[in-house]
C-alpha positions as CSV (number, residue, x, y, z in Angstrom):
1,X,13.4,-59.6,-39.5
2,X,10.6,-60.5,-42.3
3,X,7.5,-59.0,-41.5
4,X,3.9,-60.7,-42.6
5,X,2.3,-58.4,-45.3
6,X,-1.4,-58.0,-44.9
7,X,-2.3,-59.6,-47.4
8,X,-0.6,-62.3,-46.7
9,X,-2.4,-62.7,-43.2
10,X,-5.6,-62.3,-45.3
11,X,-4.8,-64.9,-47.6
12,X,-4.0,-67.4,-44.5
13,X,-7.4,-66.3,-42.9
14,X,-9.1,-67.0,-46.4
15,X,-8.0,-70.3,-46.6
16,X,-8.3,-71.4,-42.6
17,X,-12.0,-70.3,-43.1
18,X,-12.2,-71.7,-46.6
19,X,-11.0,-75.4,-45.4
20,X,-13.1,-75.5,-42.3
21,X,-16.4,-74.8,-44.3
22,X,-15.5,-77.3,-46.3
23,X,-15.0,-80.2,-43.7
24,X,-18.4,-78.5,-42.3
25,X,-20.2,-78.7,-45.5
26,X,-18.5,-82.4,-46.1
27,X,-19.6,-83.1,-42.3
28,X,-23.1,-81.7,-42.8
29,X,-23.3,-83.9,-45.8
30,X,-22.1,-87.3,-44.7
31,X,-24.2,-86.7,-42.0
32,X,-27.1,-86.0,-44.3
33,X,-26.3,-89.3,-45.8
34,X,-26.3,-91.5,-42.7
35,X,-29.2,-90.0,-41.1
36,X,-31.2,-90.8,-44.9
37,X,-29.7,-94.1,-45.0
38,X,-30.1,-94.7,-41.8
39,X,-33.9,-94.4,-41.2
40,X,-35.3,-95.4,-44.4
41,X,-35.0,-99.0,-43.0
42,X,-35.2,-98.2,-39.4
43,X,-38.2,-96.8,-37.0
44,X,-37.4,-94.9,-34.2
45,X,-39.5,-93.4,-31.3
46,X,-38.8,-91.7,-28.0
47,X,-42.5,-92.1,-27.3
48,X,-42.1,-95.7,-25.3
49,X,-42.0,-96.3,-21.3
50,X,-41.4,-99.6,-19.2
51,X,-44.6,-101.2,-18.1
52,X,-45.3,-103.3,-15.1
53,X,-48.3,-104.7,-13.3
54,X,-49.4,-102.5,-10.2
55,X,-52.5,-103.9,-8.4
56,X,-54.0,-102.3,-5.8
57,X,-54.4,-104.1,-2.4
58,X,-57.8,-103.2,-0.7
59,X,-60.4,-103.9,1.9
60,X,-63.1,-106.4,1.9
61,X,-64.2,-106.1,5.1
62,X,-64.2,-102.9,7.5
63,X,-62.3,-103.2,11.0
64,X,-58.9,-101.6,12.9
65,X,-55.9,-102.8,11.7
66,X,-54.2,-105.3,14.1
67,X,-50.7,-105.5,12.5
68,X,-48.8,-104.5,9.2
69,X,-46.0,-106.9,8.3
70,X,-44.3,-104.8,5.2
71,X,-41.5,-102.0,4.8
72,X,-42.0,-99.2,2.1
73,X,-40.7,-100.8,-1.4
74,X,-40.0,-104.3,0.6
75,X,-40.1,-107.5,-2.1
76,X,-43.1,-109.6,-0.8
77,X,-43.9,-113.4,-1.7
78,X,-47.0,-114.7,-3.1
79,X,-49.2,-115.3,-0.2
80,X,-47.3,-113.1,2.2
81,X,-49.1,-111.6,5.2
82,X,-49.6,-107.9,4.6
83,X,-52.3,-106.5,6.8
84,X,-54.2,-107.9,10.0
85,X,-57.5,-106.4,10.8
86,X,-58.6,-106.8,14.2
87,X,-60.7,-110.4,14.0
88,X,-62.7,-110.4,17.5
89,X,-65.7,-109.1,15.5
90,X,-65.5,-111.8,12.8
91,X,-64.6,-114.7,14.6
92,X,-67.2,-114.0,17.2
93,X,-69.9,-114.0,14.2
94,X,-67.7,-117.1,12.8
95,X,-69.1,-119.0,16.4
96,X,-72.7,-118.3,15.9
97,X,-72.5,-119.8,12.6
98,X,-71.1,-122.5,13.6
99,X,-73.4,-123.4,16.7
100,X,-76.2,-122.7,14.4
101,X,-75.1,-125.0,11.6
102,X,-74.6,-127.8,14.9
103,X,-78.0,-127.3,16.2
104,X,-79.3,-127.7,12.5
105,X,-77.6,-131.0,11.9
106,X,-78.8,-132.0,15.7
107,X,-82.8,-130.9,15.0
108,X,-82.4,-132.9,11.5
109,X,-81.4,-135.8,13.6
110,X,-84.1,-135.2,16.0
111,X,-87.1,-135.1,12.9
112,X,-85.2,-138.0,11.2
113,X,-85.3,-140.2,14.3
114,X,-89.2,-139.2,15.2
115,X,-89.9,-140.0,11.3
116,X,-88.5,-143.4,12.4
117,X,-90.4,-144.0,15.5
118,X,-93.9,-142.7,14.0
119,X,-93.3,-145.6,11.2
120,X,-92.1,-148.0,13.7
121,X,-95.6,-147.3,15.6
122,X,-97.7,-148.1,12.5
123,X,-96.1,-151.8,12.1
124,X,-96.7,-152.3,15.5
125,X,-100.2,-151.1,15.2
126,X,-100.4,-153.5,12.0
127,X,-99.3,-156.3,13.8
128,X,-101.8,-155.7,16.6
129,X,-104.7,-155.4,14.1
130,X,-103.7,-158.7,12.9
131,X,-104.2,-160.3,16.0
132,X,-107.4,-158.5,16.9
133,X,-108.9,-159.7,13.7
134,X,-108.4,-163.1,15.0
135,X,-109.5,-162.4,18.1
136,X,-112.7,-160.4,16.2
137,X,-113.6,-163.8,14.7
138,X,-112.8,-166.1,17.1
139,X,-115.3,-164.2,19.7
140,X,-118.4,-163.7,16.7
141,X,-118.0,-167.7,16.2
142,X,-118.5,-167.9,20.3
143,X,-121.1,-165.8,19.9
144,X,-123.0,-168.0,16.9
145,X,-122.2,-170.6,19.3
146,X,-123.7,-169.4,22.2
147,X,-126.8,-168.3,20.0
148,X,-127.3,-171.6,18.4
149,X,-127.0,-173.0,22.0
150,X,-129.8,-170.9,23.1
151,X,-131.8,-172.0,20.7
152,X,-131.3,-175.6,21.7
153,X,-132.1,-174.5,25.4
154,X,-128.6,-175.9,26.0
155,X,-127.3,-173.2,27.5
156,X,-128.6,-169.1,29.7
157,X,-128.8,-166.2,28.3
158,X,-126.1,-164.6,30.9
159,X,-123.6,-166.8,28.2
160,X,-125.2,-165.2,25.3
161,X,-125.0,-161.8,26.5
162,X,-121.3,-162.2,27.7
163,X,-120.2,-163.7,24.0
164,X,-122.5,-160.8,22.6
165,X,-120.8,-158.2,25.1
166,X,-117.1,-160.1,24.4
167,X,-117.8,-159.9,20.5
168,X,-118.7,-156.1,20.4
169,X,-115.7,-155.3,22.3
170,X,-113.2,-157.2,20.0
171,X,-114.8,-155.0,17.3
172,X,-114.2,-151.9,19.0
173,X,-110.8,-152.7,19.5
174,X,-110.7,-153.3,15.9
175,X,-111.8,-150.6,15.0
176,X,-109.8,-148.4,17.3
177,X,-106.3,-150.1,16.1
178,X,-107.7,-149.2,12.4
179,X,-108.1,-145.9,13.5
180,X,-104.8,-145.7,14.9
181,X,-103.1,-147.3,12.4
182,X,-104.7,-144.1,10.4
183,X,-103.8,-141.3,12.7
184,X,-100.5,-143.0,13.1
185,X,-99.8,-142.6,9.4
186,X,-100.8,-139.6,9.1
187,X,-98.2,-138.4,11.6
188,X,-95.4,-140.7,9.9
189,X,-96.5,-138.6,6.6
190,X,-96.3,-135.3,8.6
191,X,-92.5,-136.3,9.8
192,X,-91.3,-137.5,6.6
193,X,-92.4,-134.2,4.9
194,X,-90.5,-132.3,7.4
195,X,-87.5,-133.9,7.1
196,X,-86.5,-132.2,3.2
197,X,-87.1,-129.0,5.5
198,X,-84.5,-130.3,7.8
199,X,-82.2,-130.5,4.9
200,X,-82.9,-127.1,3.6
201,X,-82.2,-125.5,6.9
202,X,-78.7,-127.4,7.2
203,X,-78.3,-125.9,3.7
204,X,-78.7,-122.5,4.5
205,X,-76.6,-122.7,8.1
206,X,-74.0,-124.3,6.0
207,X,-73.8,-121.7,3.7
208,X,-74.3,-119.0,6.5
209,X,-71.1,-121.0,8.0
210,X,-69.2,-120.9,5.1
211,X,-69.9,-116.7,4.4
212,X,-69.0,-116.3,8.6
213,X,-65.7,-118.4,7.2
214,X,-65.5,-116.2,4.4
215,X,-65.5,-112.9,6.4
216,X,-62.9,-114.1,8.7
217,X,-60.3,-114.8,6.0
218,X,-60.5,-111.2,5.0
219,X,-58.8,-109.8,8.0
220,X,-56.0,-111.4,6.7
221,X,-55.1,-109.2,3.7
222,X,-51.9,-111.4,1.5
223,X,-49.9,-110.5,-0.9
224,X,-51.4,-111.3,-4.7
225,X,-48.4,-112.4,-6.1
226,X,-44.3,-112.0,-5.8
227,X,-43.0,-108.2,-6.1
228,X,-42.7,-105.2,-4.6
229,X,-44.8,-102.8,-2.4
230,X,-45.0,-99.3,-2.9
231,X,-45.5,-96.5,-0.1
232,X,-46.5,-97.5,3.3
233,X,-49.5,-95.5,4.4
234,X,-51.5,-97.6,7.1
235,X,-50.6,-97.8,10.6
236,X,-51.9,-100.0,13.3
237,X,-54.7,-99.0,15.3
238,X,-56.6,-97.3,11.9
239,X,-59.7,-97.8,10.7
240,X,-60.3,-98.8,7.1
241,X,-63.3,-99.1,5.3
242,X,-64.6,-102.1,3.3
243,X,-63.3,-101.3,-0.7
244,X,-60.3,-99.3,0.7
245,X,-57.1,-99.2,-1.2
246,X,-54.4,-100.1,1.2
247,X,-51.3,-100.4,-0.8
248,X,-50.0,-101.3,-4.4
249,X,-47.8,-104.4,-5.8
250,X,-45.7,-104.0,-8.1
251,X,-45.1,-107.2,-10.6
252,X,-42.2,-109.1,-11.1
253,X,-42.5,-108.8,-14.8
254,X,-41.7,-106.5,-17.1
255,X,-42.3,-105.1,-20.5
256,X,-42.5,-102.2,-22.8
257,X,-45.0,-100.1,-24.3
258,X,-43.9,-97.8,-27.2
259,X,-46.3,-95.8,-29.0
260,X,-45.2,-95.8,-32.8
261,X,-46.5,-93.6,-35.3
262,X,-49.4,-94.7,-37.4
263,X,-46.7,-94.6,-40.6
264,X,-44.7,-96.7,-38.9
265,X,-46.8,-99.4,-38.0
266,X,-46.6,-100.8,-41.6
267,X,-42.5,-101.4,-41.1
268,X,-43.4,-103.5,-37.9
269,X,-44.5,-107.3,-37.3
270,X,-44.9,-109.6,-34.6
271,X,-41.8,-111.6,-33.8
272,X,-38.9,-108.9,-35.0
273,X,-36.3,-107.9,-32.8
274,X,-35.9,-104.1,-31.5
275,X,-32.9,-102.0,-29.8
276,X,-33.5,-99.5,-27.4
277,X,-32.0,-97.2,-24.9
278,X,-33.4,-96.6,-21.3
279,X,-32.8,-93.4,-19.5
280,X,-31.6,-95.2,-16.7
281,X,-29.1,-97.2,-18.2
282,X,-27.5,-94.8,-20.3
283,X,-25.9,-95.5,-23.2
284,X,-26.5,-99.3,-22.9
285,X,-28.2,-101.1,-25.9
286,X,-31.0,-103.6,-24.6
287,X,-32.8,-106.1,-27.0
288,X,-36.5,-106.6,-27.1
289,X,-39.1,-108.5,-29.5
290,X,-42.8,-107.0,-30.6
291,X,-45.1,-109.0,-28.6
292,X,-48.9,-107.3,-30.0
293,X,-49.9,-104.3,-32.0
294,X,-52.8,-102.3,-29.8
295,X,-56.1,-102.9,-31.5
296,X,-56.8,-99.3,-31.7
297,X,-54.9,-96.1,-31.2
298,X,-54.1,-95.1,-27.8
299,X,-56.6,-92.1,-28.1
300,X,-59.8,-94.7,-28.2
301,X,-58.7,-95.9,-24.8
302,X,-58.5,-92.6,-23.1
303,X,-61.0,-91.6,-21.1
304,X,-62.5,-89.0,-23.6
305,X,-61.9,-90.5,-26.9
306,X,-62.1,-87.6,-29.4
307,X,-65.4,-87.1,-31.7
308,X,-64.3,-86.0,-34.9
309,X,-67.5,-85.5,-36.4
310,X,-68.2,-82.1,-34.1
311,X,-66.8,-79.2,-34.6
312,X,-63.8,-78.2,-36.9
313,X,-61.4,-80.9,-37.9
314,X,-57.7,-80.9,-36.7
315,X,-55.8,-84.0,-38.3
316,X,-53.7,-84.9,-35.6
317,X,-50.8,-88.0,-36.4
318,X,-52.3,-91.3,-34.5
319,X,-49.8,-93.3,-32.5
320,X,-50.3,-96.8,-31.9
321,X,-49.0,-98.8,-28.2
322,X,-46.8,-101.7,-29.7
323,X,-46.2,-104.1,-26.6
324,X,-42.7,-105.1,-26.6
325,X,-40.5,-108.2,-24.3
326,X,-37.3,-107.4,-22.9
327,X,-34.6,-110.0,-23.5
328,X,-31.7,-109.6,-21.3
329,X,-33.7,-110.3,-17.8
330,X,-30.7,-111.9,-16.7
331,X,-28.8,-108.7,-17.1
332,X,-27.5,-107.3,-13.8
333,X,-28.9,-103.6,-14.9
334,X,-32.3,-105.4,-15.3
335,X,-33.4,-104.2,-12.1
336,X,-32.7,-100.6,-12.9
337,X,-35.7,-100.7,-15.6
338,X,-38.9,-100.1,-13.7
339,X,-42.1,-99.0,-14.6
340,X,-43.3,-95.7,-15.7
341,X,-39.3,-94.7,-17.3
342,X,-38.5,-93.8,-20.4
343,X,-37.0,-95.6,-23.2
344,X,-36.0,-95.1,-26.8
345,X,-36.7,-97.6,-29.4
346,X,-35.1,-98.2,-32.7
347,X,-36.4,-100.9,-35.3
348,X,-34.9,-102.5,-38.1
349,X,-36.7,-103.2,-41.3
């Protein structure tokens, strides 16, 4: 039987090792060339999340809750009843606004009415005076009568004095119906000045009406628009406070937000198409388009924006939020991409 010589086993070792550092070094160097090909015309970052609108739901009034009408992460309907607060409170202050906003438009009907009556008064008075005038110089031409009578002997003093006595009381009446005709104006004056306060006060029960309406409303706390609820933490029978953050929606719509590099930024444009990759969905390749550029970098809208001018000066790489649409909504993993998970982003320029 043939025996393998050492040297032979080390010459078969030699060339094993000798033809697998060459694939790796070939390997390592087409590799090399892909990955410089590759991203000298695309811009890549891991630095990107999906984005969706989460409004808080609170308060505007404080009272015990009645009823809650959602399940955690339930899909709700614009509009949809979330919350009732206990309303006795409200609608009892809703009633005294209303009889007080009735009683307004009833005492404005009362002032209008007397307004109407005083003025009715001073025609009549007016008509009166007319006919007392008459009668004022019907009885002074008696009276000239009687005088010139007497004069003539033709007729007794008793009929002068009674013409004389007839003739003074005409005038008084006169001037008793002048005065009235006076006081009576002034009251007609008085009413119709009254009557704009009339109108003021029906104002300001009307608006008192409308605020008690107002108030009311807001025991019923709706849904701001279609979506999903987070976490239910209110029960019936608690008390919230007015400003209270009962619960969170979640939009319908979707987006992303990736944070590219400030060297990047120059490859990218509004309009152009991007892949990326989502956690979630594995390996799947979604399609998106830039939608804006951020106006500044993310690190002038944090809560302490760094001061460079203080102390010793650190250049730290900027990164910019680029807002990007997600085109396949249709897609039946769609619903898999939610807010706040991560995505990787890949741009071709």
């Amino acid at each position: 039987m043939n025996q393998i010589k050492p040297n032979d086993t080390s010459r078969i070792f030699n060339a094993v090792v000798s033809v697998f550092a060459s694939g790796l070094t070939l390997g390592g160097i087409a590799l090399g060339g892909w990955y410089i090909m590759y991203y000298r015309n695309h811009e890549q970052t891991n630095d990107a999340q999906i984005e969706q609108y989460v409004t808080p739901v609170m308060s505007r009034v404080t009272g015990y809750v009645k009823a809650v009408n959602y399940q955690d992460n339930s899909f709700v309907h614009k509009g949809d009843t979330l919350i009732q607060l206990d309303e006795r409170e409200y609608k009892a202050k809703l009633d005294m606004a209303y009889a007080d906003f009735e009683n307004a438009l009833k005492n404005e009907n009362v002032i209008t009415k007397k307004a109407q009556t005083t003025q009715s008064n001073v025609a009549i008075h007016q008509a009166q005076l007319s006919a007392l005038k008459a009668k004022v110089w019907e009885m002074e031409r008696e009276y000239q009568r009687q005088l010139n009578l007497l004069k003539e002997e033709a007729t007794t003093e008793q009929r002068v004095e009674s013409a004389k006595t007839a003739f003074e009381a005409a005038q008084s009446n006169y001037q008793e119906i002048i005065e009235k005709i006076h006081s009576t104006e002034l009251m007609a004056s008085e009413a119709n000045s009254v009557i704009p306060f009339g109108n003021t006060i029906i104002q300001q029960k009307k608006a008192s009406l409308d605020n008690a309406k107002l108030f009311y409303s807001y025991t019923i706390i709706t849904a701001p628009y279609d979506g999903w609820v987070g976490k239910r933490t209110i029960q019936p029978g608690q008390l919230i406070k007015e400003g209270q953050t009962l619960l969170s929606v979640v939009s319908k719509e979707k987006w992303m937000v990736a944070n590219f590099k400030e060297t990047q930024i120059r490859f990218l444009k509004i309009g152009q198409t991007v892949e990326f990759k989502a956690d979630v969905t594995g390996d799947k390749v979604w399609h998106g388009q830039i939608i804006s550029f951020s106006p500044a970098s993310g690190a002038r809208f944090s809560l302490l924006p760094p001061d460079n001018s203080t102390g010793n000066f650190v250049k730290i790489e900027q990164r910019v939020p680029v807002k990007i649409s997600i085109q396949e909504t249709t897609d039946n993993a769609y619903p898999l991409l939610r807010a706040g998970l991560n995505v990787e982003v890949f741009a071709k320029h």
